[in-house]
VOTI-845528 format. One record per residue (C-alpha): residue number from 0; residue in three letters; z negated, x negated, y. Coordinates in steps of 0.05 Angstrom, whole numbers, plus 5000, padded with zeros to 4 digits. Layout:
<sites>
   num   residu      w      u      v
   NUM      ALA      Z      X      Y
...
</sites>
This chain:
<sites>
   num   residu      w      u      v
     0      UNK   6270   4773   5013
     1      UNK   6328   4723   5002
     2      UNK   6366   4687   5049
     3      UNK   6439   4717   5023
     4      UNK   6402   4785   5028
     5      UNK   6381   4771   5101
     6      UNK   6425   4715   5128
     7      UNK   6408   4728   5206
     8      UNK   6327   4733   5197
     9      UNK   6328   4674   5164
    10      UNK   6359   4644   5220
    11      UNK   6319   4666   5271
    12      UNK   6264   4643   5232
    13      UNK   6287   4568   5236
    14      UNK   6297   4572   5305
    15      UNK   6228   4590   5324
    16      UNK   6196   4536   5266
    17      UNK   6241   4492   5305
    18      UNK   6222   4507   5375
    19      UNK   6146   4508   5359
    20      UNK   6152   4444   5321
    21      UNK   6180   4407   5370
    22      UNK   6134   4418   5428
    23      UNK   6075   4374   5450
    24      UNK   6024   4428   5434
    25      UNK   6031   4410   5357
    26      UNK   6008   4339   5330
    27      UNK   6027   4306   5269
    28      UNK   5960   4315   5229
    29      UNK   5925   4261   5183
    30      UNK   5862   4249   5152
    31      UNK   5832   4209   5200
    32      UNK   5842   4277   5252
    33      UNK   5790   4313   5200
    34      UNK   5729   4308   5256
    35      UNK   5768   4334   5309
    36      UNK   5799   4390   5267
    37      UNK   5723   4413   5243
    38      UNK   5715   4411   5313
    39      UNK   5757   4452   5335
    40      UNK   5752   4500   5270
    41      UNK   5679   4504   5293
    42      UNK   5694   4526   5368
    43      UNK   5740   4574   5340
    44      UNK   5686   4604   5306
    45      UNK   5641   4614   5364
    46      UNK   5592   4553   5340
    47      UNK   5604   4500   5394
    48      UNK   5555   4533   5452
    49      UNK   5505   4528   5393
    50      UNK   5500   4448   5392
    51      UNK   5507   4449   5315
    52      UNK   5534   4386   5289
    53      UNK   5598   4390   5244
    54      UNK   5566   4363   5194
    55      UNK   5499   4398   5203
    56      UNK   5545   4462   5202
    57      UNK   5583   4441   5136
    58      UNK   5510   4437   5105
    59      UNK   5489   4505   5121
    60      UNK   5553   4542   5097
    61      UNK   5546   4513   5041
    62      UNK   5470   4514   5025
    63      UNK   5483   4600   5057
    64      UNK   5546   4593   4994
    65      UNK   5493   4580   4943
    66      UNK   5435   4621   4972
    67      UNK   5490   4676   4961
    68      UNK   5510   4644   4894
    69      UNK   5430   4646   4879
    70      UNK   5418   4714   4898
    71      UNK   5476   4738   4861
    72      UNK   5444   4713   4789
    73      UNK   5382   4753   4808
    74      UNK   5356   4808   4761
    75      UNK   5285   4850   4785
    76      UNK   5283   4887   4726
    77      UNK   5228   4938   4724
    78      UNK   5173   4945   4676
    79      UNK   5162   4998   4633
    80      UNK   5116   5048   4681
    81      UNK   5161   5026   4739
    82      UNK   5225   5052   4704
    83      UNK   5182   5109   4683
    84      UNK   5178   5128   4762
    85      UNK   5243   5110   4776
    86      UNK   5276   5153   4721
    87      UNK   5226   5214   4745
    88      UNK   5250   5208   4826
    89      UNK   5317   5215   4799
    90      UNK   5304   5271   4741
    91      UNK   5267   5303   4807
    92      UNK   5328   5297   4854
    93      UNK   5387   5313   4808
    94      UNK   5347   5373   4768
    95      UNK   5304   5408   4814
    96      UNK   5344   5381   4880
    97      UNK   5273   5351   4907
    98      UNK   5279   5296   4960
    99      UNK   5219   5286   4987
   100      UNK   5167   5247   4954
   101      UNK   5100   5220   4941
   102      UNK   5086   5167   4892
   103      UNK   5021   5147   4872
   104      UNK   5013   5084   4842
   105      UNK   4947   5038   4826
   106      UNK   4938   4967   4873
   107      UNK   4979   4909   4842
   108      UNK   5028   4957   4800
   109      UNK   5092   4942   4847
   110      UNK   5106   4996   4890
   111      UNK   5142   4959   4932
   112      UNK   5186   4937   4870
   113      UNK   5196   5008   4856
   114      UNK   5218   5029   4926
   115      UNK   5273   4970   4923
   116      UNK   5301   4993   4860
   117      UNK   5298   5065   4876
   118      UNK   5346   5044   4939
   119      UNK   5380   4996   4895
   120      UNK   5402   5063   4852
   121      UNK   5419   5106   4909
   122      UNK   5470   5051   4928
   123      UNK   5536   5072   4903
   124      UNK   5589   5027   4878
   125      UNK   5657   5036   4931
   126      UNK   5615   5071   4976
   127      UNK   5568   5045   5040
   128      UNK   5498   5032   5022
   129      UNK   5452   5088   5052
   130      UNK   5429   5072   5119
   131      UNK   5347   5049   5102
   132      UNK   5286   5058   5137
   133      UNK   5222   5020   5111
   134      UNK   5162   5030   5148
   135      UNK   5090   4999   5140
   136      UNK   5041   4974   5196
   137      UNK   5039   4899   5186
   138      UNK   5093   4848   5192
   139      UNK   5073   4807   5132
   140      UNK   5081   4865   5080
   141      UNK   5149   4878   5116
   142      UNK   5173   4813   5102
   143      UNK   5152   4821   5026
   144      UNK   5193   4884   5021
   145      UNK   5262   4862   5053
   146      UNK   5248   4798   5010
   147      UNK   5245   4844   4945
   148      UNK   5296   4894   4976
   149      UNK   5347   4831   4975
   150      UNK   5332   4813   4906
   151      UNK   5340   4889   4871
   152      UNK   5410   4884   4920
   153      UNK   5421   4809   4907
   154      UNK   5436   4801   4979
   155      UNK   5398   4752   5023
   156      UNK   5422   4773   5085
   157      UNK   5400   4851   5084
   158      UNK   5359   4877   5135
   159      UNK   5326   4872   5196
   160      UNK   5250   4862   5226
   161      UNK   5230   4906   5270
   162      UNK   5160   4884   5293
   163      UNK   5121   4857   5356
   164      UNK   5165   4788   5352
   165      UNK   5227   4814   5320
   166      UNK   5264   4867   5357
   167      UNK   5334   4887   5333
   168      UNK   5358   4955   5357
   169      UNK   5314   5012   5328
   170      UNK   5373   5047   5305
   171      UNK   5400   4985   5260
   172      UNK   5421   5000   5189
   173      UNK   5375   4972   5147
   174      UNK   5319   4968   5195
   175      UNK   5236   4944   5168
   176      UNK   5194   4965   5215
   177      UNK   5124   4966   5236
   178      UNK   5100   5029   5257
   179      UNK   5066   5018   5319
   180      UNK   5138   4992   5350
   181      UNK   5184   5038   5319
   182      UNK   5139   5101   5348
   183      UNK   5143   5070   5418
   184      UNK   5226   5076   5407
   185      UNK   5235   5146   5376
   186      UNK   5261   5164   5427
   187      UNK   5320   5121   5425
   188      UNK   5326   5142   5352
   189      UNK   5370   5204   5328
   190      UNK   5326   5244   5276
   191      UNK   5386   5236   5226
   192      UNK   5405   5167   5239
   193      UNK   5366   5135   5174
   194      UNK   5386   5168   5099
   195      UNK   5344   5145   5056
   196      UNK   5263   5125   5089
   197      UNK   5203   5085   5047
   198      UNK   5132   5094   5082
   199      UNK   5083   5049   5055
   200      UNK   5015   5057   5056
   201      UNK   5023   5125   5064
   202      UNK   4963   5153   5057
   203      UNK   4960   5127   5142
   204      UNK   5001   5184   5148
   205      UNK   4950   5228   5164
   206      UNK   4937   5180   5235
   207      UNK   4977   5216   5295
   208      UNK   5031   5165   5305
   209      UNK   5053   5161   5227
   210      UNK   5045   5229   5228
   211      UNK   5102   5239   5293
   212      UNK   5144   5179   5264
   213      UNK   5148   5210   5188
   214      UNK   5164   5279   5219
   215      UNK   5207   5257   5264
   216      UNK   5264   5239   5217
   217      UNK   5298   5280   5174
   218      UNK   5327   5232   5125
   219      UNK   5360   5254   5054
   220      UNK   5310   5220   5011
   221      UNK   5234   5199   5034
   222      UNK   5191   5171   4992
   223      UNK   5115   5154   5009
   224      UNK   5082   5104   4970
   225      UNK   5000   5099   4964
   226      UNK   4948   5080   4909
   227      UNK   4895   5117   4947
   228      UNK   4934   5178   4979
   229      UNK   4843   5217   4983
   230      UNK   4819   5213   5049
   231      UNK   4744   5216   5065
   232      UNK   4758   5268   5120
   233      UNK   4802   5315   5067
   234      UNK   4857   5309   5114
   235      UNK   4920   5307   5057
   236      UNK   4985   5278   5069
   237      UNK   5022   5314   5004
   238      UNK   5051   5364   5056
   239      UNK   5096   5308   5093
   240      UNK   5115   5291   5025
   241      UNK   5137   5359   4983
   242      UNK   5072   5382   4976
   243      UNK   5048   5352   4916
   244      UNK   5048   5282   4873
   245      UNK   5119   5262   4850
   246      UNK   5084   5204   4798
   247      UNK   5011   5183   4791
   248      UNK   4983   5120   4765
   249      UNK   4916   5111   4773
   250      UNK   4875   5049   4770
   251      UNK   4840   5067   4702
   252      UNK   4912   5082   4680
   253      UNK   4937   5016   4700
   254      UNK   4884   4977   4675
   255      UNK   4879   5012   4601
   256      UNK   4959   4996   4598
   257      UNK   4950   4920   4615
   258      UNK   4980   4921   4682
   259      UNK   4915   4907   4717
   260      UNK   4855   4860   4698
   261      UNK   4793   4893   4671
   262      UNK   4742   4896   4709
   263      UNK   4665   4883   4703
   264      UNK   4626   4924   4758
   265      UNK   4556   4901   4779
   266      UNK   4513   4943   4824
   267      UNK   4463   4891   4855
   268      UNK   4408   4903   4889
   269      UNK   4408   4867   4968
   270      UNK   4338   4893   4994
   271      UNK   4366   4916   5053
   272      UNK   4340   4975   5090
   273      UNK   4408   5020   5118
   274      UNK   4365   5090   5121
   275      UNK   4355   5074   5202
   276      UNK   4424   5056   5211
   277      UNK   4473   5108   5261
   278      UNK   4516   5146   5221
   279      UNK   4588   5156   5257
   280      UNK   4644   5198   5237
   281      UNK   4621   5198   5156
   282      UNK   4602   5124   5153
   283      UNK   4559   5072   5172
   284      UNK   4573   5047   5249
   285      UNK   4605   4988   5241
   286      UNK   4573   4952   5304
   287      UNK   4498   4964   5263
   288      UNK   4522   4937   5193
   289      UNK   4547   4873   5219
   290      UNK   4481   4867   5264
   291      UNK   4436   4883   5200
   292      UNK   4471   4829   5153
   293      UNK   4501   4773   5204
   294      UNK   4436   4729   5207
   295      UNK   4398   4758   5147
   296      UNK   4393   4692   5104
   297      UNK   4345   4728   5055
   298      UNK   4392   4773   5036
   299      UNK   4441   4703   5024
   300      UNK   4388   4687   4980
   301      UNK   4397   4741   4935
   302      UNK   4478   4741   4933
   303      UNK   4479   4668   4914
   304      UNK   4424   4692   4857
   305      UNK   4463   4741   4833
   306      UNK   4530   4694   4838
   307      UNK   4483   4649   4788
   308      UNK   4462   4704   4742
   309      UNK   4535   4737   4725
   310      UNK   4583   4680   4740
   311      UNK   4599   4636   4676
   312      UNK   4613   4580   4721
   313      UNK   4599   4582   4800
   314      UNK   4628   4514   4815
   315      UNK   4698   4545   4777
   316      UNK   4704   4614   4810
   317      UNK   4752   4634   4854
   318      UNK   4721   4694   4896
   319      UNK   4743   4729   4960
   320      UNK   4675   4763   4999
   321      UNK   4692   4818   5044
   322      UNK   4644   4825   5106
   323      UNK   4638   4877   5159
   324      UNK   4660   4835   5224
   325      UNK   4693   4777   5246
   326      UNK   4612   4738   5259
   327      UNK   4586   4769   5184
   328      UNK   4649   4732   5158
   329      UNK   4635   4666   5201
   330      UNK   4557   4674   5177
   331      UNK   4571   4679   5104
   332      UNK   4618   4625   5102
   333      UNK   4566   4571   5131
   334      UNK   4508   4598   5096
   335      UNK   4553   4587   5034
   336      UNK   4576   4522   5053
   337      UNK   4510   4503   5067
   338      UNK   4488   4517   5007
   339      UNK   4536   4468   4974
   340      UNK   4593   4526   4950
   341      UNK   4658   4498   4990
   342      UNK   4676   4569   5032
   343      UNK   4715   4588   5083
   344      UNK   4738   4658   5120
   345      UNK   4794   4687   5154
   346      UNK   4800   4740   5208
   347      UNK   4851   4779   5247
   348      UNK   4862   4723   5289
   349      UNK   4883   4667   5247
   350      UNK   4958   4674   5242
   351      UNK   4997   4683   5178
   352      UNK   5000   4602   5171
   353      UNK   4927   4587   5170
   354      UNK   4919   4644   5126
   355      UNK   4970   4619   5069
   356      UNK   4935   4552   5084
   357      UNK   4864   4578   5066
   358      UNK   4894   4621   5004
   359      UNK   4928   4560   4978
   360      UNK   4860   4518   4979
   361      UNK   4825   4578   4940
   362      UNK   4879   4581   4883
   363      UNK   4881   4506   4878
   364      UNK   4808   4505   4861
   365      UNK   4795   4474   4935
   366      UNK   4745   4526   4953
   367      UNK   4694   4575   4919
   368      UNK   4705   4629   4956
   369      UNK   4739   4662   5020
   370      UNK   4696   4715   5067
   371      UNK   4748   4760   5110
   372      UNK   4741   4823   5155
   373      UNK   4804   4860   5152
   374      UNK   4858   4808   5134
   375      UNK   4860   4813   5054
   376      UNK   4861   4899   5049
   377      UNK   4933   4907   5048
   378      UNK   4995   4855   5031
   379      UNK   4960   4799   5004
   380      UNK   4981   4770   4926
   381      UNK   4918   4731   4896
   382      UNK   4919   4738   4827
   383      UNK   4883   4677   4815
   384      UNK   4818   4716   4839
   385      UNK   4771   4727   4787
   386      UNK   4709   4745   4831
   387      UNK   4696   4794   4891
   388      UNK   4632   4795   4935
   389      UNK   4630   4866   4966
   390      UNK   4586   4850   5024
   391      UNK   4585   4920   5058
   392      UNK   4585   4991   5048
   393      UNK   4632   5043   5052
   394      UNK   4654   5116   5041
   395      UNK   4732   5101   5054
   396      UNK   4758   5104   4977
   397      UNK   4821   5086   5003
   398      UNK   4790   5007   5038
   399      UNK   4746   4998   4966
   400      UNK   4811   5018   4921
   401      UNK   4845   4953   4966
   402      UNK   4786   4911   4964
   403      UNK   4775   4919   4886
   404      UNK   4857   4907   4882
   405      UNK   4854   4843   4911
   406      UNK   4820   4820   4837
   407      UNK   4860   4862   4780
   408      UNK   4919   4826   4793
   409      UNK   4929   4793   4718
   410      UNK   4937   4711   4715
   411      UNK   4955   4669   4660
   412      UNK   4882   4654   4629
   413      UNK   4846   4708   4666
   414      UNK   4808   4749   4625
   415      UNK   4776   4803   4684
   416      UNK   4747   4808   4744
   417      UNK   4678   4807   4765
   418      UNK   4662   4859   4821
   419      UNK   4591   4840   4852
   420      UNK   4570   4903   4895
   421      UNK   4516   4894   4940
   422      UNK   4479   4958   4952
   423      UNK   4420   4972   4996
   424      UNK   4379   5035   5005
   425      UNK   4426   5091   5040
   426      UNK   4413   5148   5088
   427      UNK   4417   5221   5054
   428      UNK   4489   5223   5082
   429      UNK   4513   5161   5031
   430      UNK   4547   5193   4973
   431      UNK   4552   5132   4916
   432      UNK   4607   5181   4878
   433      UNK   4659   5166   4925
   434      UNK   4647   5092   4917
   435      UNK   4651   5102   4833
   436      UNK   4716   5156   4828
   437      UNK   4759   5096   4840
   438      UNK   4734   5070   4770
   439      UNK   4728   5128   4726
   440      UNK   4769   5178   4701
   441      UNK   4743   5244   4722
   442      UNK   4777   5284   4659
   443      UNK   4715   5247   4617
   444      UNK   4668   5289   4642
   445      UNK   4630   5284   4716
   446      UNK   4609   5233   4758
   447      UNK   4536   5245   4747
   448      UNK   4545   5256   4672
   449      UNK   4581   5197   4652
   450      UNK   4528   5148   4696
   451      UNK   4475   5183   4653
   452      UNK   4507   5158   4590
   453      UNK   4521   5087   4618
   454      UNK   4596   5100   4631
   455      UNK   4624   5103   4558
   456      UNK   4702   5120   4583
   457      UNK   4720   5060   4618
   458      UNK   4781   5025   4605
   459      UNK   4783   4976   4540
   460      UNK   4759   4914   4564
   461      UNK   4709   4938   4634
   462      UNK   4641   4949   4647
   463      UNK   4605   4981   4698
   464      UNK   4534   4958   4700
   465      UNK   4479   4978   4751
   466      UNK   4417   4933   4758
   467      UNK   4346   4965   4740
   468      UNK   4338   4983   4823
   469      UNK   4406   5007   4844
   470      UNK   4415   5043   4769
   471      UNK   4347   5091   4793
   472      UNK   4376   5097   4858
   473      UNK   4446   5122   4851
   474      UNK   4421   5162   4790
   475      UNK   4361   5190   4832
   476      UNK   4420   5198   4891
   477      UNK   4474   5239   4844
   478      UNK   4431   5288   4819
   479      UNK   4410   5307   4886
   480      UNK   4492   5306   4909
   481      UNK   4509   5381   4915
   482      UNK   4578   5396   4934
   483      UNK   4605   5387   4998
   484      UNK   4599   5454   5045
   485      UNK   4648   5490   5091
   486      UNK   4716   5487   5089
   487      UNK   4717   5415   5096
   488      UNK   4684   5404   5038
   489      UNK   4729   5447   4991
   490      UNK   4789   5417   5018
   491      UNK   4774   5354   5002
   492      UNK   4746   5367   4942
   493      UNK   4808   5413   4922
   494      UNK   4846   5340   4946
   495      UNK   4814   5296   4903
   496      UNK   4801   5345   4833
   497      UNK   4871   5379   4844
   498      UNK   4858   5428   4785
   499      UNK   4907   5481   4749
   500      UNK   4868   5533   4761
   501      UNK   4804   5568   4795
   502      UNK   4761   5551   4736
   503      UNK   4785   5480   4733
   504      UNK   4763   5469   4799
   505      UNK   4688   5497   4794
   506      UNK   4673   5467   4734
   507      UNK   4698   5398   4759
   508      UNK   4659   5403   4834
   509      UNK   4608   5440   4794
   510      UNK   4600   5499   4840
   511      UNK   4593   5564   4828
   512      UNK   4638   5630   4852
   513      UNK   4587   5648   4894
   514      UNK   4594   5580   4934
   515      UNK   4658   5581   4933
   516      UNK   4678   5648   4965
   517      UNK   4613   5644   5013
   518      UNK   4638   5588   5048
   519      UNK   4669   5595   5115
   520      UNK   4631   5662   5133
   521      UNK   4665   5685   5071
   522      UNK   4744   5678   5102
   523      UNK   4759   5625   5036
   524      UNK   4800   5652   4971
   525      UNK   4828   5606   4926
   526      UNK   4902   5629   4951
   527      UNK   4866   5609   5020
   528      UNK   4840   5540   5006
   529      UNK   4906   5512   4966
   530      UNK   4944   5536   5025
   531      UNK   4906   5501   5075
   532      UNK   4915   5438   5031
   533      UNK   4994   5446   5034
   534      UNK   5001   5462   4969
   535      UNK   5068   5484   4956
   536      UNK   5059   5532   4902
   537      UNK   5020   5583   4949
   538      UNK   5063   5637   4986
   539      UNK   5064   5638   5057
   540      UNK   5007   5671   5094
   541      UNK   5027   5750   5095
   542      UNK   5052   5775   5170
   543      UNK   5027   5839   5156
   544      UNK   4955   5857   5170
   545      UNK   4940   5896   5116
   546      UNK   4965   5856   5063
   547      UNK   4931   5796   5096
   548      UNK   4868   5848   5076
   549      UNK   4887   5857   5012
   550      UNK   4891   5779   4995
   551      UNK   4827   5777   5035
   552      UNK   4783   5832   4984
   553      UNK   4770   5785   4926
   554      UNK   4728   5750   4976
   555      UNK   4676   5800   4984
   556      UNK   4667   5810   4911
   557      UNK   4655   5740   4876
   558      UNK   4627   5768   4823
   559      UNK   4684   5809   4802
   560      UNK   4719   5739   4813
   561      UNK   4673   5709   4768
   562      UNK   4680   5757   4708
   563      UNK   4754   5744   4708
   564      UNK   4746   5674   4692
</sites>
């Protein structure tokens, strides 16, 4: 606008210049008024009640400037088998309209990097980023995924904790949570409030209250995330998740493609007697194990004697032990120390400062070795480790898959990994197969075969040796292993096989038809028993009694069943 155009404006303009500049409120500002103007700036902003200094205040906008500066040069770009899953979830989503999702991918291959670039690729440019929902059940593997969420979105301010000492609303945007708080607040939750939800860990989501938090939402995209998604009870979690694998990436896989450390597996013999120990809910009571080995310094004896026969160099390793309970983990560590190794352990009740503390000592050479009881499953990076003392048993594939990850992370002059199992003699109920499937791949033939032959299919670079005692032990052990019975049994074996077709499945459980259609006072087909695992390529269960008859007959005629494989 000109003045000539707009003479009277103009004029009224000047006038109210004039009458503001005139009055006291206004000062005539110079550089020596630059505190007092910050000042004020500052109070503007809502900083005074905060007691920041001006200067103080100048240094954090600028260090936040180039943290954002920082972030912005930031590139997580995925490997190779990472883009592979990320280009399947969205050749899933786009072509077959699929949005719910279970990826399966070995220890220490970066699921976590996956799930932040998936996001990162849902987020559309000129539109609002998804509204996100991570969940896992401990704060420190929270704060590792909004830290690798802000990289793949070059953002450090996204997201929000939600954990025991962190509580923003439940219903924020962009909201990490731990499980055990955000199921206390459902309720204050809407079902559709979060587009696009993450559950790590999720084969947990078998346990009631992941179970009522997963199904309580109703997001556009979920995606669980598990290297061990095979539960010992044969409970499956595929049905909260489509029904079936999206991806798989097993720990054989990983390790033949160079993304994990080989791995040499020892059986040792301990000498210790478990054959009188109480047997609870498909495992060893806990409470007996750790009063068997807390105390029992011959057995000490014979781990540091095994640490001297297969360790190059015992004063150079870097091991992590993992013990049954917080005194086994105490005991080990002075009977270690005592015997001139420098140890130490860790437990659920050292917070997360000690524990980096202790971690940093072991990868700085510091100490020999680290005995824990629950602390270094889940969440913890060592890749330094190139040892691991398995001090107790277990039937849970899903806590020895963790334990052995904790040493296949690769390291700059790490060849492998030496796994030291300590095995004792087992009750009947002990199956050694679920303790092995983690390390072979089952399309080489069976368990029982390939430990007949010494293992010849492992990955380029492992071995898996048993000792002269243990080797007659498990072998003895697997050829007396006949398949699980009932209905349990097949669905777990059904879980852990999951085979194309009928055939595929006997010949890899090594049952017969007969077994197979006997089971469950004869009420199992094969249409029965993928149903009951959620598979989704089984019809619904007929309404109509007869038909439900007619699915029924094959079942009283195996052999016919037989003959048509």
């Amino acid at each position: 606008m000109a003045r000539t155009d707009a003479p009277a404006v103009f004029a009224r303009i000047h006038q109210t210049f004039e009458s503001y500049w005139h009055t006291q409120v206004y000062e005539q500002y110079s550089l020596a008024d630059r505190p007092r103007l910050d000042a004020a700036l500052l109070d503007a902003k809502g900083y005074a009640h905060r007691a920041i200094s001006r200067t103080a205040q100048r240094a954090i906008d600028q260090l936040s400037e180039q943290l954002v500066a920082a972030y912005a040069e930031m590139l997580l770009e995925p490997k190779p088998h990472q883009r592979l899953v990320l280009d399947t979830l969205e050749h899933r989503r786009q072509s077959f309209y699929e949005h719910r999702h279970l990826v399966v991918a070995a220890t220490g291959t970066g699921k976590t990097v996956i799930a932040a670039l998936d996001y990162a690729r849902l987020c559309l440019p000129g539109r609002p980023r998804p509204r996100l929902l991570f969940v896992a059940h401990r704060e420190q593997i929270l704060e590792q995924a909004r830290a690798t969420f802000r990289k793949a979105l070059k953002d450090p301010a996204f997201g929000q904790l939600l954990t025991g000492s962190a509580t923003p609303p439940a219903s924020d945007h962009y909201l990490f949570a731990m499980v055990q708080t955000l199921h206390r607040r459902l309720g204050a939750v809407p079902s559709d409030h979060f587009e696009v939800v993450y559950i790590d860990e999720a084969h947990h989501g078998s346990a009631s209250s992941w179970r009522e938090v997963i199904e309580h939402f109703n997001p556009v995209e979920i995606v669980g995330l598990t290297a061990t998604p095979e539960r010992t009870d044969g409970v499956g979690i595929a049905d909260l998740f489509g029904g079936e694998y999206t991806t798989e990436l097993r720990l054989w896989e990983a390790v033949d493609d160079q993304l994990l450390a080989p791995f040499e597996y020892v059986g040792v013999d301990d000498g210790t007697d478990l054959r009188h120990l109480a047997w609870h809910q498909g495992d060893y009571a806990v409470g007996d194990l750790a009063e068997l080995y807390t105390g029992d310094h011959e057995r000490v004896r014979l781990i540091v004697q095994a640490i001297e026969r297969w360790v190059d160099v015992p004063a150079a390793m870097r091991g992590l032990g993992f013990c049954v309970s917080r005194a086994h983990a105490q005991f080990m560590a002075s009977e270690f120390t005592r015997l001139g190794f420098n140890a130490d352990y860790l437990e659920g009740r050292h917070d997360q400062a000690h524990r980096d503390e202790v971690m940093a000592r072991l990868r700085a050479g510091d100490l020999h070795v680290v005995f824990s009881v629950d602390v270094l499953g889940e969440g913890i990076d060592a890749p330094d480790v190139d040892t691991l003392l398995l001090l107790r048993p277990t039937q849970s594939p899903v806590l020895f898959a963790q334990q052995l990850g904790r040493g296949l992370r690769t390291s700059p002059g790490k060849s492998t990994c030496l796994v030291l199992d300590f095995i004792g003699q087992h009750r009947t109920e002990y199956r050694f197969e679920e303790r092995f499937r983690a390390l072979v791949n089952p399309a080489r033939g069976s368990l029982r075969t390939q430990a007949e032959q010494e293992f010849p299919f492992l990955p380029a670079g492992c071995s898996l040796t048993l000792e002269r005692v243990v080797r007659e032990r498990v072998l003895a052990r697997l050829k007396e292993v006949t398949p699980r019975a009932g209905l349990a049994g097949l669905k777990k074996d059904l879980l852990r096989t999951e085979p194309k077709s009928l055939a595929e499945f006997l010949d890899a459980t090594e049952r017969s038809v007969e077994q197979l259609y006997s089971a469950d006072q004869r009420k199992v087909s094969w249409t029965r028993l993928r149903r009951a695992v959620g598979r989704s390529d089984v019809p619904t269960e007929p309404s109509d009694p007869e038909l439900r008859q007619e699915e029924a007959d094959p079942i009283l005629t195996p052999r016919a069943v037989q003959l048509s494989l």
